[in-house]
N, C-alpha and C positions, 0 to 999 in steps of 0.2 A: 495590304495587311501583311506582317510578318509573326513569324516565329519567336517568340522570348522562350529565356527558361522559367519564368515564374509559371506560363502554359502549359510547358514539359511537366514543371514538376505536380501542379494542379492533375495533370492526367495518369501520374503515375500514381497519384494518391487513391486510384481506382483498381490499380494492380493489387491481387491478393498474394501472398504467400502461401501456398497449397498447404504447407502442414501448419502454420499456424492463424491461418482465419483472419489474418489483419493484414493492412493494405503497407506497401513496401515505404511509404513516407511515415508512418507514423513507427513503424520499427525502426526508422531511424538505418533503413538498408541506402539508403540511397545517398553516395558518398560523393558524387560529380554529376552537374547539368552543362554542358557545353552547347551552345547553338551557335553557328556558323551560316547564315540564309537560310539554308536547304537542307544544311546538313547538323544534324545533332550526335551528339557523344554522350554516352549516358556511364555513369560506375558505380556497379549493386555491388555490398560487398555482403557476402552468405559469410555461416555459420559454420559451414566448413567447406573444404576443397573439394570434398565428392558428393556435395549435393546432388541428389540423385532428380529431384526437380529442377534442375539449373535449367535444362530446355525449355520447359515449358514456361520458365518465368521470363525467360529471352524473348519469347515467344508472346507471352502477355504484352512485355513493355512493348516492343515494337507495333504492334496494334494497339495500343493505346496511342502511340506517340502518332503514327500515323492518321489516326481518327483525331486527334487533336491538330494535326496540320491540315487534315481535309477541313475542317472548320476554320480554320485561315486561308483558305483558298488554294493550297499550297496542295495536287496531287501527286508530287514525285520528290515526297523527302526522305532521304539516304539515314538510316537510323543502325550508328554503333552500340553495340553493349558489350563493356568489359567487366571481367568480375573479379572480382579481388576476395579473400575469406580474414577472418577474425574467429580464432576457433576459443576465446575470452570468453565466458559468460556474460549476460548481458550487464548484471550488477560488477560485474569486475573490470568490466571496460569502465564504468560511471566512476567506479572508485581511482584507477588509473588515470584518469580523466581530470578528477581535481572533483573538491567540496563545492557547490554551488552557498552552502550554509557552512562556512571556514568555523565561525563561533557554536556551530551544535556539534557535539563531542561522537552522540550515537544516536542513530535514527533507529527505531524499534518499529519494525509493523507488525499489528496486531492483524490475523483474519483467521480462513475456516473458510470451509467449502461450500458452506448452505447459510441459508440465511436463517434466522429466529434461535442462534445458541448464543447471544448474550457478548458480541465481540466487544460494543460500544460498553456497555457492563464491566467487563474488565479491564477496559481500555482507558476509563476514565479512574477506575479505583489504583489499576497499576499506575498511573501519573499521580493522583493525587499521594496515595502511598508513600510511593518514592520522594516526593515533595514533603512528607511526614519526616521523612528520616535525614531532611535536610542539602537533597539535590534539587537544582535547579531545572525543572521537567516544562518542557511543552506538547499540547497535543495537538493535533489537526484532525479535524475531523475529515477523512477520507471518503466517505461516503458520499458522491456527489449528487446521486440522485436520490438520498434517505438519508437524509444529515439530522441525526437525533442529538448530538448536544446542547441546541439551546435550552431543550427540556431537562439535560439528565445535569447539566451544571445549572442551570437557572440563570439562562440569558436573554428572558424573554424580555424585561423592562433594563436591558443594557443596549445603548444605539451604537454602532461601527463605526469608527473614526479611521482617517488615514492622515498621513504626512507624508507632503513632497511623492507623491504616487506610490508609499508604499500603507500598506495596512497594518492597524497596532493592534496586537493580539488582546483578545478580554484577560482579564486578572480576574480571577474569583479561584476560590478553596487550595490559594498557594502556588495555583499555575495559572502558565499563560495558554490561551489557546483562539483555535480559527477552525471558523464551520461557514459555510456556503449558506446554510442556513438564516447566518443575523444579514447576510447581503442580499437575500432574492424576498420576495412576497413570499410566507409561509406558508400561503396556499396552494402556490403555483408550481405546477407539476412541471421538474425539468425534463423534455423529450429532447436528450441531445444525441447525436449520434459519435462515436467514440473519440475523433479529431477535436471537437468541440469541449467533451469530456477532459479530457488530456489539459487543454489549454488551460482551463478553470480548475484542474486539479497542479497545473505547475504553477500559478497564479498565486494562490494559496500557499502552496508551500514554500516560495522562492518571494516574492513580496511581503511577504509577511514580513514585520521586525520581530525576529523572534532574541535577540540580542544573545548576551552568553548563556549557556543551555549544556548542561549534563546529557540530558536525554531528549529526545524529540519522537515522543509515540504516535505514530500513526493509526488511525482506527479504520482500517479499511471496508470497502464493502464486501456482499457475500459473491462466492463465487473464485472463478479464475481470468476477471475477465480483463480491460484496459485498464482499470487504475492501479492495481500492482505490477503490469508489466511497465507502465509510467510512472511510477515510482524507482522499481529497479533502473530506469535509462535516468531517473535522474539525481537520483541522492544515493552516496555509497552507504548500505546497510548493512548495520551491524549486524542483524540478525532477524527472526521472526519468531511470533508467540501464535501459536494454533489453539484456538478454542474448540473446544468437541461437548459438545454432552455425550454420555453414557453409552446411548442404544447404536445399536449395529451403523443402522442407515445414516444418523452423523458420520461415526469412523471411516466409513467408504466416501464420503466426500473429503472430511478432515484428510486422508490419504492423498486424494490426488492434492489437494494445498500444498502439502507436503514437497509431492513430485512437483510443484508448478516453482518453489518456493528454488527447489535443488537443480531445477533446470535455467533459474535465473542466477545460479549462481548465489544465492542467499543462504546463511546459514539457519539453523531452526534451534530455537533458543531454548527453549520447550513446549511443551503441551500444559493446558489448563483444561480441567472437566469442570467443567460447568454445570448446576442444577443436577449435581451428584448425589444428594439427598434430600429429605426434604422435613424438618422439624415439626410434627403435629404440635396440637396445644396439650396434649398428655406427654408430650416431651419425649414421646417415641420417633424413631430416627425412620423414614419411608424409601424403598428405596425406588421412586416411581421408572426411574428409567432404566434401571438396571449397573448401579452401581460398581463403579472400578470398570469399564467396559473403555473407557478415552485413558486411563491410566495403561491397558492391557492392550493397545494399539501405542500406545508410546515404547512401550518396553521392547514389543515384536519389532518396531522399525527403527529400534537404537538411538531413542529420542529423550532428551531429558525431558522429564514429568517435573512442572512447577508446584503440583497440588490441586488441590480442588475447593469449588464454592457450590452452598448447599444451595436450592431452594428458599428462600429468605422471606418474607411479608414484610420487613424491614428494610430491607436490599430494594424488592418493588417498589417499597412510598417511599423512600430517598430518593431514588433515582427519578419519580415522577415529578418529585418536589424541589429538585434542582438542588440537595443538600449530601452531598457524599462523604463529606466530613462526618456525618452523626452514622455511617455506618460503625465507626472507630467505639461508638458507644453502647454500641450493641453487643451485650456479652455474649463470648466465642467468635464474634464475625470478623473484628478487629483484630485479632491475632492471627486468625486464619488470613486475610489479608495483607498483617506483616508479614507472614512467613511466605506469602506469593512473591512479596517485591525484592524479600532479601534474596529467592534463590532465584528471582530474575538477574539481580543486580550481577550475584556471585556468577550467572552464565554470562553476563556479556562481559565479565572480569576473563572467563575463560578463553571467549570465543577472542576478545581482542587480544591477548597475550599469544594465541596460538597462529593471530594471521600477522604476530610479530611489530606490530603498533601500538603498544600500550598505552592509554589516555586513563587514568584511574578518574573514577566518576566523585564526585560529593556527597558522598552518603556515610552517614555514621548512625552509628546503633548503638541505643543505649538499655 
């Protein structure tokens, strides 16, 4: 029995990183496997020079490596670890890096801290939107484990086709798009564990033909968990949209989004308040959750504000009914949704101009 590095690195994928909760192969820490018989070389490269956990992660690998050589029969293997830093954010190393998608111009992801404020909601009106005003938009649906677009576009009687191993995005309401959804049993619950996640989330967004593409919105899930940090390591992003409703206890999640968004190096495009009021049938304006409250967390943390969408009864049966176009026909709603995607547009006009690579999108307003 010997030693490989494909062993090595299977065991290191059981190493955590003390502050951030995930195992050192799926951060993408682990930059050399060397095996020599007996002897292995391993190189982590940290996030900075004074990692103040650098021992105890020396300390992990070499007991991992070891317990994976005692299971090859192997009890006296000599195990190096060198460490090297990268003090790049994670999404600026991806952009330094190179496009995995050369033809999409600007990847947008959409999220929020908690789940049930309406990401998939905005996420498919700001594509379709933008797709109104004449740019060429894709979305993906992000969410691996609660993949809601085949309902809110209506792709429940469209089957998934591929070519030559890669996947051809659905076309319906002017865009293209890819959810995990039209390829598994819609019954079947995904229990996957993060490594797993990851793969089916670069799958998706790197197989796909998503061909030439203005915008590429990602609808991510709730939370801070592996699919945005899998997104930042793999596509350079433009920027991020934070959805919040109103009340306190969104804001204080919406917040850390924030901080997860600015520790990956992502910029934050603006905030959208979600189900900001709510239209009775006497035409009086409600404000159930306390209105302006995601406007008033944007302002305090120097964030552009995209605007806000009320509470809808027609926002709900469109979206059930896989028709987001006929929000456009809903007086007030459709304006109100233009005026999201133009000061979307106008923010990632901003944000790319100021990181010095300007791509002007295809969007005209008329």
């Amino acid at each position: 029995m010997s030693l490989t590095a494909d062993i090595v690195t299977t065991a290191l994928s059981t190493v955590l990183d003390p502050d951030l909760g995930k195992d050192l192969v799926t951060l993408n820490m682990v930059k050399s496997v060397e095996v020599d018989g007996r002897r292995v070389r391993v190189g982590i490269e940290l996030t900075t020079p004074a990692c103040p956990m650098k021992d105890k992660i020396e300390s992990d690998v070499k007991r991992a490596i070891r317990a994976a050589a005692m299971g090859e029969g192997i009890a006296d293997a000599t195990v190096e670890v060198t460490f090297t830093a990268d003090v790049r954010k994670a999404n600026q190393r991806t952009t330094d890096a190179g496009n995995p998608l050369p033809r999409v111009k600007h990847v947008i992801a959409v999220g929020a801290g908690k789940g049930g404020v309406g990401k998939s909601t905005v996420s498919v009106n700001l594509a379709v939107g933008l797709a109104k005003f004449g740019a060429a938009v894709g979305l993906l649906d992000g969410d691996i484990f609660g993949p809601s677009l085949p309902t809110m576009l209506g792709l429940d009687e469209v089957g998934a086709a591929a070519r030559d191993n890669t996947l051809l995005p659905f076309e319906r309401h002017g865009i293209k798009s890819m959810t995990i959804g039209k390829l598994v049993d819609p019954d079947k619950a995904l229990i996957w564990r993060g490594p797993r996640a990851h793969g089916a989330f670069t799958q998706l967004a790197t197989q796909t033909d998503w061909g030439d593409l203005d915008y590429l919105i990602v609808d991510l899930p709730p939370g801070t968990g592996d699919v945005p940090l899998s997104l930042a390591q793999l596509l350079p992003l433009t920027g991020a949209v934070i959805v919040c409703t109103p009340q306190r206890v969104a804001q204080d999640d919406a917040r850390r989004a924030v901080r997860m968004f600015e520790q990956l190096g992502v910029a934050i495009l603006g905030v959208v308040e979600n189900m900001s009021y709510f239209i009775g049938d006497d035409g009086k304006e409600y404000d159930l959750f306390g209105r302006g409250g995601a406007e008033a967390m944007a302002h305090s943390m120097g964030l552009p504000y995209l605007g806000q969408l009320p509470i809808h009864i027609e926002l709900r049966k469109n979206a059930d009914a896989g028709t987001p176009l006929a929000n456009w026909e809903v007086p007030g709603l459709g304006s109100n949704l233009d005026a999201l995607c133009q000061r979307l547009a106008a923010q990632v006009s901003i944000a790319t101009m100021s990181s010095g690579g300007f791509l002007q999108p295809t969007i005209s307003v008329s």
